[in-house]
N, C-alpha and C positions, 0 to 999 in steps of 0.2 A: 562575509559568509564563508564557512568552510567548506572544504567539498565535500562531506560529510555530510554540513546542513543541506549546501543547494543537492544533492541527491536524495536527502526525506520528500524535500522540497518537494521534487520532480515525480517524487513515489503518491504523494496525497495531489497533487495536481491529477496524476493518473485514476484514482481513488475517485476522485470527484469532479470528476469531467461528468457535462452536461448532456453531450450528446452521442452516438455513435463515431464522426466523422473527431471529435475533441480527444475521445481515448483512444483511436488509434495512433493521432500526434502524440497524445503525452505518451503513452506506450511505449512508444519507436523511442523519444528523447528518453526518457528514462530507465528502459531496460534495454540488454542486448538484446540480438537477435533471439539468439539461444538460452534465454534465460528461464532458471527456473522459479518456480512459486508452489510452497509445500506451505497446507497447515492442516489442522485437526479436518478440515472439508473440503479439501481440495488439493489436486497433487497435479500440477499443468505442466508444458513448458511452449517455451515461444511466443511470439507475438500474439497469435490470435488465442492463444491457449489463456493467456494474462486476461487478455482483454474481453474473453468469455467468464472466467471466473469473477472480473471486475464488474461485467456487465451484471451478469447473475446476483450478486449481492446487490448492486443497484436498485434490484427490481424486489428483489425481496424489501428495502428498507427503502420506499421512497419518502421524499421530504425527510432525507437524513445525510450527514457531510461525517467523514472523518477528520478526526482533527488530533492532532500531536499534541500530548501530554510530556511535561518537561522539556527537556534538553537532550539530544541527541549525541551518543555518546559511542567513539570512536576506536581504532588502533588499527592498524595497517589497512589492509582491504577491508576492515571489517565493522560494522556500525551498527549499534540498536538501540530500540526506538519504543516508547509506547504511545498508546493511540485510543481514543475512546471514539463511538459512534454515535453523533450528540443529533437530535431533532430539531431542527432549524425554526419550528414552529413552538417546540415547550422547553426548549434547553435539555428535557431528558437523556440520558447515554445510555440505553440497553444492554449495551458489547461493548467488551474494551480489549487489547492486547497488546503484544509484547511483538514485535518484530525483528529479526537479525539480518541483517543482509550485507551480503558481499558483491565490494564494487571489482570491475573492471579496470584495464589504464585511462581508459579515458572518462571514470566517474561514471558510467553508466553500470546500472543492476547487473549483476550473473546470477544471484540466486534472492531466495527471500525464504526462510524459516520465520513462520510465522505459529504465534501459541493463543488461546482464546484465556485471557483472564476471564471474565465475564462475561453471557451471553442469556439473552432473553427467556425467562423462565427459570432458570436455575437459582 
C-alpha cells in the first residue's frame, strides 16, 4: 500500500466510524492536530472541529458508509480521491465527491478541499 493509499485509508475509516469514542481514534490517526477540512458545507479545523463535521453528516445519513471510487491518485504531499455515499441497505449513493488533500511528514492529513459531485435532490 502507498502512503497515499493508507492515508485515503485512514480518511474513510474516519468517515465511517461507528461510534463517538472510534472517530475520535481514527481522527487523531488520520489527521493532524491542526488540520483543516473545507467543502461547499463546512469550513472546520482541528480535531473536534473534523470530528463534529464528521459526526454531523453521520446523523444526517444514517445506515449509509462512504466508500472510494477508483484509485487514489498522488504527487508530492498531495492526493485526490473520489468517493460516493452508498446505503448499506439498497446499494443506492445519493452524494458523491471529489476530495484533495494534503499530507503532512509523517502521512497524516493537514488539509482536506473537498467538492460535492452529486448530492441528494439535485
Amino acid at each position: 500500500m502507498t502512503a497515499y493509499e493508507d492515508a485515503v485509508r485512514r480518511y474513510f475509516v474516519a468517515w465511517n466510524a461507528a461510534t463517538a469514542e472510534d472517530l475520535a481514534k481514527a481522527v487523531a490517526a488520520a489527521f493532524t492536530e491542526d488540520a483543516t477540512y473545507t467543502d461547499p458545507l463546512a469550513d472546520v479545523r482541528g480535531h473536534d472541529g473534523l470530528a463534529a463535521a464528521i459526526s454531523g453528516a453521520r446523523q444526517q445519513f444514517p445506515g449509509f458508509e462512504f466508500k472510494l471510487t477508483g484509485t487514489p491518485d498522488g504527487h508530492h504531499d498531495i492526493v485526490r480521491f473520489s468517493w460516493d455515499l452508498v446505503s448499506t441497505a439498497d446499494g443506492s449513493a445519493p452524494a458523491a465527491g471529489s476530495d484533495v488533500i494534503t499530507l503532512d511528514d509523517d502521512g497524516r492529513i493537514s488539509s482536506v478541499s473537498g467538492f460535492l459531485d452529486r448530492v441528494p435532490g439535485a
